[in-house]
VOPAGU-2260 file (C-alpha; in pm, 1 decimal, decimal comma):
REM VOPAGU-2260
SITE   aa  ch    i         X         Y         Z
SITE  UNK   A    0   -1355,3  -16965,9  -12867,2
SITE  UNK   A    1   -1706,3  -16725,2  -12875,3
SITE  UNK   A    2   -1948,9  -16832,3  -12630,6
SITE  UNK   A    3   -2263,0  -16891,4  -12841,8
SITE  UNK   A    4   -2495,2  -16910,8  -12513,9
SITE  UNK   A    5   -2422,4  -16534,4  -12501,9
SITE  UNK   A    6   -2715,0  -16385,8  -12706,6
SITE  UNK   A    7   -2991,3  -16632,6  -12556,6
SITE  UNK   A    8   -3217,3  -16450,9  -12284,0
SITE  UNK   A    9   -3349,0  -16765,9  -12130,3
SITE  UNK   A   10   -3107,3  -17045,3  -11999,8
SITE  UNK   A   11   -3170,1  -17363,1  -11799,6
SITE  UNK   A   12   -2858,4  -17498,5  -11604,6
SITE  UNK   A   13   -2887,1  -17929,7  -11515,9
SITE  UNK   A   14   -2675,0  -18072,3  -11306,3
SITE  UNK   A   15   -2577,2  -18455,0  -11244,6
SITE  UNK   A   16   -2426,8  -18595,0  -11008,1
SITE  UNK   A   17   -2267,5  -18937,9  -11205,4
SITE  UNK   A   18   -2023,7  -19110,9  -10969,1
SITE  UNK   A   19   -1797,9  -19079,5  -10721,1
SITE  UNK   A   20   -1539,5  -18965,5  -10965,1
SITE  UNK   A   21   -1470,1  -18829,2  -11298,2
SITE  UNK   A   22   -1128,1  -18874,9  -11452,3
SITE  UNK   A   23   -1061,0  -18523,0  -11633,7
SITE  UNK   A   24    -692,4  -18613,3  -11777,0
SITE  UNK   A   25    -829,0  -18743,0  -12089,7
SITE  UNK   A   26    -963,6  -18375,4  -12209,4
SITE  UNK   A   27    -771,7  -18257,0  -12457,2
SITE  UNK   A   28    -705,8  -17823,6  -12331,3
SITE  UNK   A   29    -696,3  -17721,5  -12698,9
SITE  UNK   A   30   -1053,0  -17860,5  -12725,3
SITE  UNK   A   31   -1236,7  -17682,0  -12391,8
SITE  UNK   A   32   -1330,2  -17360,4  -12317,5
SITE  UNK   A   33   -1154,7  -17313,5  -11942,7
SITE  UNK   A   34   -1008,2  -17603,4  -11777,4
SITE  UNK   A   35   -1021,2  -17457,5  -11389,7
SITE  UNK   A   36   -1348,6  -17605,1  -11367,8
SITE  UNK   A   37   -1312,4  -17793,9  -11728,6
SITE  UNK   A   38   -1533,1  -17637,8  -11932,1
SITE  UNK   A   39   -1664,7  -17763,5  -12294,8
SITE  UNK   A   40   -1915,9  -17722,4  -12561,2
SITE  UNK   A   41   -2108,3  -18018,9  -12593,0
SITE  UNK   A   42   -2318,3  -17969,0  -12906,8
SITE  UNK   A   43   -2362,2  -17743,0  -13237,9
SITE  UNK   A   44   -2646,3  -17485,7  -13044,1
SITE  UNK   A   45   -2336,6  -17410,1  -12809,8
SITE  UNK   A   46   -2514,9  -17551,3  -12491,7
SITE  UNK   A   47   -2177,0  -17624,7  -12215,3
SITE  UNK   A   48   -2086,6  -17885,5  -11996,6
SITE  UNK   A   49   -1861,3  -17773,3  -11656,9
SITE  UNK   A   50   -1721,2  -18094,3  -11531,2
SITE  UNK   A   51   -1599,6  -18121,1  -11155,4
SITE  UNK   A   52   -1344,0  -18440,4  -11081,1
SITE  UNK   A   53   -1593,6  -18520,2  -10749,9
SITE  UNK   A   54   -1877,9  -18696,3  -11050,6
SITE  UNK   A   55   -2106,4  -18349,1  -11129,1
SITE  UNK   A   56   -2129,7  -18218,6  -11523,3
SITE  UNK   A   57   -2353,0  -17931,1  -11484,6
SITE  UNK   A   58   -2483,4  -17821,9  -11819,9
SITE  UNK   A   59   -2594,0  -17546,1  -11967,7
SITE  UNK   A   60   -2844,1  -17497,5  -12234,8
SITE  UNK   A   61   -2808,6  -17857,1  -12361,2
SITE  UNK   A   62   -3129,2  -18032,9  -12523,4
SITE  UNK   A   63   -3230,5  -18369,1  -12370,2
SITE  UNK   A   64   -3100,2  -18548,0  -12650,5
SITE  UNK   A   65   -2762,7  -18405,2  -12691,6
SITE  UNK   A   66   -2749,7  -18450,6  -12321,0
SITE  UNK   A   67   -2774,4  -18829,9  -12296,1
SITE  UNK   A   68   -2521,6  -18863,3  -12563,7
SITE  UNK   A   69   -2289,8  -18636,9  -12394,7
SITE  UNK   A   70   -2339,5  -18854,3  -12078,7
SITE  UNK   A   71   -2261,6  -19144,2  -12248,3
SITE  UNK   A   72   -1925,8  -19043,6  -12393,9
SITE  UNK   A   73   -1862,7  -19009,3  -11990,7
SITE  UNK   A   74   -1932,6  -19297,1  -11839,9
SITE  UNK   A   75   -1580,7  -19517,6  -11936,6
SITE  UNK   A   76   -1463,2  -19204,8  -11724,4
SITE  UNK   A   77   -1624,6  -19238,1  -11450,9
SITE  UNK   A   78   -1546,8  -19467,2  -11135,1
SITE  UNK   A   79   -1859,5  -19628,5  -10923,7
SITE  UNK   A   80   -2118,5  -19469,2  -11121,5
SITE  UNK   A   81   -2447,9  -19413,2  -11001,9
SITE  UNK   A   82   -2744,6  -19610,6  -11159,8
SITE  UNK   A   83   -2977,4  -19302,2  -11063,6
SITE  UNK   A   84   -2765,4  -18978,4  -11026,4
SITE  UNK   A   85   -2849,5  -18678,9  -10823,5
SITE  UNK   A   86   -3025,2  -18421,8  -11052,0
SITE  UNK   A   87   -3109,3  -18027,1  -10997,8
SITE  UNK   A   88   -3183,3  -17805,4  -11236,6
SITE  UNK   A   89   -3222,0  -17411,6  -11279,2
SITE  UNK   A   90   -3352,3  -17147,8  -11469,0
SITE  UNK   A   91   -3162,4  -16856,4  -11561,2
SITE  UNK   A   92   -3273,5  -16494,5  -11706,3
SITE  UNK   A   93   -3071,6  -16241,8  -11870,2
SITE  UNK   A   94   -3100,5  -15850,8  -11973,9
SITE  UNK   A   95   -3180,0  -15813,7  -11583,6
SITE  UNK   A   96   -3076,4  -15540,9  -11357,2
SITE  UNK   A   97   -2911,8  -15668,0  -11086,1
SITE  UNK   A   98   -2747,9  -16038,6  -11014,6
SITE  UNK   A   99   -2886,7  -16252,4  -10803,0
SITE  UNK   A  100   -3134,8  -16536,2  -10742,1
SITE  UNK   A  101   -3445,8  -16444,7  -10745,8
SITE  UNK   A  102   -3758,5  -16701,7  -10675,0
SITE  UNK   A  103   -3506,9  -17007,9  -10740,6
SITE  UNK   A  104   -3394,4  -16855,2  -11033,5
SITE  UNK   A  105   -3058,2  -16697,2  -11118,5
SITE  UNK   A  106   -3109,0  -16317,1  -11282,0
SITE  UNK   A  107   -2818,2  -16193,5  -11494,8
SITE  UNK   A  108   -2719,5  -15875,9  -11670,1
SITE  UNK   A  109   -2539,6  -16108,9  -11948,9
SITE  UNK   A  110   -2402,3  -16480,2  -12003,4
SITE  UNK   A  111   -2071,1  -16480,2  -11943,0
SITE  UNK   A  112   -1883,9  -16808,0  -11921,3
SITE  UNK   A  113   -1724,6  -16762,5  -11568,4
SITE  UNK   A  114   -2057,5  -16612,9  -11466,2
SITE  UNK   A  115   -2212,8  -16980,2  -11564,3
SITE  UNK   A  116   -1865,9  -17154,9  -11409,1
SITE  UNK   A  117   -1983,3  -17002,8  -11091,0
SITE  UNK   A  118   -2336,6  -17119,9  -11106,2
SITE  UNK   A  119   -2211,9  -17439,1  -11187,3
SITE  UNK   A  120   -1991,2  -17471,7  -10879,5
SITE  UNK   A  121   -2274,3  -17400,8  -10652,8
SITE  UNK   A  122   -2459,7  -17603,4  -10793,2
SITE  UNK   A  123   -2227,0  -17896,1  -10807,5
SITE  UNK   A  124   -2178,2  -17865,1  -10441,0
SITE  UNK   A  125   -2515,8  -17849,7  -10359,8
SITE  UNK   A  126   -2578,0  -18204,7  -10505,5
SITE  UNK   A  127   -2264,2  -18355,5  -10336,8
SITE  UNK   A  128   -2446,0  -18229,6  -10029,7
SITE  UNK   A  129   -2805,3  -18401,9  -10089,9
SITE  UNK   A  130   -2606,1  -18743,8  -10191,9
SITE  UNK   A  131   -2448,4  -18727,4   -9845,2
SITE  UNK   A  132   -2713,0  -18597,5   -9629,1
SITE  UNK   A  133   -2913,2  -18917,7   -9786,7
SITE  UNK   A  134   -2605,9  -19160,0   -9687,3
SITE  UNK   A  135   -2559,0  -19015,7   -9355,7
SITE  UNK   A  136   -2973,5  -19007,1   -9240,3
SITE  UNK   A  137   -2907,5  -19348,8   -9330,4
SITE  UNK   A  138   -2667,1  -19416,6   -9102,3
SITE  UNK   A  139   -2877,3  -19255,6   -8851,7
SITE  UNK   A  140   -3127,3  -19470,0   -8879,8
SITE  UNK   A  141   -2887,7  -19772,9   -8849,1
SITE  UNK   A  142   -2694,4  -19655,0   -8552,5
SITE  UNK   A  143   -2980,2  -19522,1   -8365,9
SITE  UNK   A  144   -3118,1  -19876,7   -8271,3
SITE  UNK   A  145   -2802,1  -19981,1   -8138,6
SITE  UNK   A  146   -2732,4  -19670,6   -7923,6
SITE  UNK   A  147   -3095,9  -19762,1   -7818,4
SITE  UNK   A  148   -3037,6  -20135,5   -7689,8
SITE  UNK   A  149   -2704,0  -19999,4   -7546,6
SITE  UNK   A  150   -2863,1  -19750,7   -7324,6
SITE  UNK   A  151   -3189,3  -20034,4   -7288,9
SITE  UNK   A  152   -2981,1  -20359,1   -7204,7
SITE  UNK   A  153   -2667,2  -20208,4   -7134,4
SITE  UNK   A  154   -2518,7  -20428,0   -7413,4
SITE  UNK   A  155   -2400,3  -20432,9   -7771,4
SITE  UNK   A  156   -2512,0  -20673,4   -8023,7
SITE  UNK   A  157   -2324,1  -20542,4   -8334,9
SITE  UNK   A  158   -1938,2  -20671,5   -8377,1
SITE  UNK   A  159   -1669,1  -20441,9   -8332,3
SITE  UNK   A  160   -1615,0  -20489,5   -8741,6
SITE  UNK   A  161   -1922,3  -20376,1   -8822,9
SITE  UNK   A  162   -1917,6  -20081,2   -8621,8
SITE  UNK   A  163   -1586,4  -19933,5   -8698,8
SITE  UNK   A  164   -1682,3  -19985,2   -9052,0
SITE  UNK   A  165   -1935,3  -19715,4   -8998,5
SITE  UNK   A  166   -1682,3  -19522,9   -8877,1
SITE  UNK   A  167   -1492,6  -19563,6   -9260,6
SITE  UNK   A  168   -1765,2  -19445,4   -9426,7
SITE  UNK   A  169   -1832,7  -19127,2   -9226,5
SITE  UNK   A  170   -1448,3  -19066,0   -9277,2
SITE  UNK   A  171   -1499,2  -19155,8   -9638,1
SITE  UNK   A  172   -1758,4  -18887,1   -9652,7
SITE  UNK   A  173   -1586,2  -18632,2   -9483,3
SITE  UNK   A  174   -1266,6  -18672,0   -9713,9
SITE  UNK   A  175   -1472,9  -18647,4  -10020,4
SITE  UNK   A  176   -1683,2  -18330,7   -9888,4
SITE  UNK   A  177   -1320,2  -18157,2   -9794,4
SITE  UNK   A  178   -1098,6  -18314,7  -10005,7
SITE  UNK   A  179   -1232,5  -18347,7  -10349,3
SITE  UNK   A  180   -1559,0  -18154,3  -10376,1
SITE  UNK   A  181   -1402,8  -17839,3  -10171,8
SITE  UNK   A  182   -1779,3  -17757,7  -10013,8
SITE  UNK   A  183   -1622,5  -17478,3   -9775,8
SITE  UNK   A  184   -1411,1  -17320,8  -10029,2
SITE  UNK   A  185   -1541,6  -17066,4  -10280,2
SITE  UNK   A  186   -1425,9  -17126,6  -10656,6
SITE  UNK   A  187   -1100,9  -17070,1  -10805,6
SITE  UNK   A  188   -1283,3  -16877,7  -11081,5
SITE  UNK   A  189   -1333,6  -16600,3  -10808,0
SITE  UNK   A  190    -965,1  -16544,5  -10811,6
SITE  UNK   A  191    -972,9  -16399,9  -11139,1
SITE  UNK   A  192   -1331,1  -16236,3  -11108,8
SITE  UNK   A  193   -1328,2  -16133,3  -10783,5
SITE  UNK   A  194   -1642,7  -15915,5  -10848,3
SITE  UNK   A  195   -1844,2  -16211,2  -10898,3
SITE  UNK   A  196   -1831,7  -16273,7  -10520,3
SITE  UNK   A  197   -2195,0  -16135,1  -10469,2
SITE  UNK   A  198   -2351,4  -16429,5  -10763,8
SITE  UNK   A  199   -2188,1  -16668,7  -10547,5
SITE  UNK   A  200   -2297,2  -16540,4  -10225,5
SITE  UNK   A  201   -2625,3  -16539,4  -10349,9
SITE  UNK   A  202   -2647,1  -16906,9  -10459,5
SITE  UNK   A  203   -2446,6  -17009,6  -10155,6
SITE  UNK   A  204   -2745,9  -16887,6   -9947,4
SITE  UNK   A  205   -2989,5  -16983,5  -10202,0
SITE  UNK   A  206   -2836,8  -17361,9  -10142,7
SITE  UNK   A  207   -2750,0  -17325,3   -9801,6
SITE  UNK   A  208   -2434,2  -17475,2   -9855,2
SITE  UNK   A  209   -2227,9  -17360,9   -9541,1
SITE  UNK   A  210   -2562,2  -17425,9   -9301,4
SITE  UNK   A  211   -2584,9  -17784,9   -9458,8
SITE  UNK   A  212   -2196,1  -17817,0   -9472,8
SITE  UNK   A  213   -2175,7  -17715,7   -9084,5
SITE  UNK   A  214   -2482,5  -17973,8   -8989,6
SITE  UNK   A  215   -2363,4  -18255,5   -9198,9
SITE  UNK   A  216   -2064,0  -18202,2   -9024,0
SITE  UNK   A  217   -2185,6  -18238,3   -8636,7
SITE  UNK   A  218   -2388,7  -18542,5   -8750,5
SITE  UNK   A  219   -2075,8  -18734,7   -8901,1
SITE  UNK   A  220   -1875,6  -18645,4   -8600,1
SITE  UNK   A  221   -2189,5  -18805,6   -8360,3
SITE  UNK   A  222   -2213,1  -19057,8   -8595,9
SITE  UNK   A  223   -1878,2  -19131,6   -8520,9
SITE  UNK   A  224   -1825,2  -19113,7   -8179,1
SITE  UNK   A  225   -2126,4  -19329,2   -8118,0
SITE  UNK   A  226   -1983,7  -19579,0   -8317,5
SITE  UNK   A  227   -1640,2  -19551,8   -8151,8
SITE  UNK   A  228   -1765,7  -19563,2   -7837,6
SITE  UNK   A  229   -2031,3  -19888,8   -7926,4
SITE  UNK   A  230   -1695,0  -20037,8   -8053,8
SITE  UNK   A  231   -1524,1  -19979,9   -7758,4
SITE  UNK   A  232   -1850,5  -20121,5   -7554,7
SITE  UNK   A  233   -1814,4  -20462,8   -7716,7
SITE  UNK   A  234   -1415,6  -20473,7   -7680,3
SITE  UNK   A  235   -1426,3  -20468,6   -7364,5
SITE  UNK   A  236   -1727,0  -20702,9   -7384,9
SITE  UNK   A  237   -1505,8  -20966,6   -7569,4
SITE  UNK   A  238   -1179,4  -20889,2   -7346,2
SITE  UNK   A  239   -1420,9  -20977,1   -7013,3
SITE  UNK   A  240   -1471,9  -21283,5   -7194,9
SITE  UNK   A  241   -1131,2  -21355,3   -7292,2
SITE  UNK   A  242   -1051,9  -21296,3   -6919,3
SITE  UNK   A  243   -1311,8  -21544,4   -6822,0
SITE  UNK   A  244   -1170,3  -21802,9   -7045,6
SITE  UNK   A  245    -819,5  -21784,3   -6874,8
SITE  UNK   A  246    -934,1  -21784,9   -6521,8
SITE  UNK   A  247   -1120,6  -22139,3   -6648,7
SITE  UNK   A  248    -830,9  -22297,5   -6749,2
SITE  UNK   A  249    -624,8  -22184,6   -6481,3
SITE  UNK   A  250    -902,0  -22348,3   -6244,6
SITE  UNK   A  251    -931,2  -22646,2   -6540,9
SITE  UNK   A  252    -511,4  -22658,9   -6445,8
SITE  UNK   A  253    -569,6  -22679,5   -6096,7
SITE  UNK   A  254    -819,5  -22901,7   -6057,9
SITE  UNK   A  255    -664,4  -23140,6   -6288,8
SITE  UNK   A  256    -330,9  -23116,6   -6106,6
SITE  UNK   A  257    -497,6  -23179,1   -5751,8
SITE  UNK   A  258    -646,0  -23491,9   -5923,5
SITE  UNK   A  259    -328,9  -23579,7   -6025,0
SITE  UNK   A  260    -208,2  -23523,7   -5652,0
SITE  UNK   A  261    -498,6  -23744,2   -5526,0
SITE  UNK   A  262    -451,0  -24000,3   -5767,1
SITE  UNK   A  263     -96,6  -24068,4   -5612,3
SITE  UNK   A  264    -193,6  -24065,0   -5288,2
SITE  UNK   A  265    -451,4  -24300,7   -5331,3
């Protein structure tokens, strides 16, 4: 199949971020362009949709209109969809010289479609990044208090629950960044255009994808450990307790069976 995007000079590449998954099986191969990422034309002008399986379409030179219908044909496909989904878009120009980005836009010698697969990996990665960086300042923000009154009073009001169920989610997180939206690895379309490398280098930088990667990183592992060791802070608050509650009724016992004794002197 021809790529009709290839004669147009001007491009602009939109990404979404949809949900935290899109379910790909349903694509019929005979019907898409590449399927390693699944790539598709989406409307009669020839404007492209790349779809990752992490919740990103990234699209290519696709009107507004066609766009929301497109989107729509997605959602029984998608699982926990957002109600406002991470956008970024990105203007590409062709008939350059070299290959690059250039003053947050991407310069091209031609369209080629695993030129535009690459584009739209970074890209795609770069919004799984924002989603999370949001979730885990969040978490921040939540944690920080308690670390706060901890190192204040010396004491932990949050339940053990609670706490370890922040640990979950910065698991979650993790697994999703590693294990579905591959942030640290570079894209399997490099395999087979090796020579590419340099356009992906230069939106990796332009995205800062392995500086965010390695700082989300050291925040979900403090996030974490705080929360571990908060957890572990109100354990042993609760085991103290339960201790307290045995030595009681071993003293309620003994007390009641020197009454006893008394009782029968008397």
């Amino acid at each position: 199949m021809q790529l009709q995007l290839k004669n147009r000079q001007d491009l602009k590449a939109r990404a979404l971020l949809l949900g935290d998954r899109l379910d790909l099986k349903l694509f019929k191969i005979a019907d898409c362009l590449a399927t390693t990422p699944l790539t598709l034309e989406v409307d009669r002008d020839g404007g492209i949709a790349v779809l990752f399986r992490y919740g990103v379409v990234v699209l290519f030179g696709v009107k507004s209109l066609d766009e929301a219908k497109f989107i729509d044909t997605l959602k029984p496909l998608l699982t926990n969809p957002y109600q406002t989904p991470e956008t970024e878009e990105l203007e590409i120009h062709c008939g350059m010289n070299s290959i690059g980005v250039q003053s947050g836009a991407v310069s091209l010698d031609e369209i080629s479609l695993e030129k535009l697969q690459v584009i739209a990996d970074a890209l795609s990665k770069n919004l799984v990044l924002t989603l999370y960086e949001k979730k885990v300042a969040g978490e921040f923000d939540k944690i920080e208090p308690l670390a706060q009154e901890l190192a204040t009073h010396g004491k932990v009001s949050a339940g053990s629950k609670k706490l370890l169920s922040k640990i979950g989610n910065m698991l979650l997180i993790e697994h999703r960044m590693v294990g579905r939206a591959e942030i640290g690895d570079k894209p399997e379309t490099l395999w087979d255009f090796p020579h590419l490398g340099g356009l992906y280098a230069s939106m990796e930088d332009e995205f800062e994808l392995k500086e965010r990667q390695s700082a989300l990183d050291r925040k979900l592992g403090l996030i974490s450990d705080t929360a571990q060791t908060l957890a572990d802070v109100w354990d042993n608050k609760q085991l103290h307790k339960l201790e307290w509650y045995v030595i009681g009724l071993i003293l309620f016992e003994i007390v009641l069976s020197l009454y006893e004794r008394l009782d029968k002197f008397l």
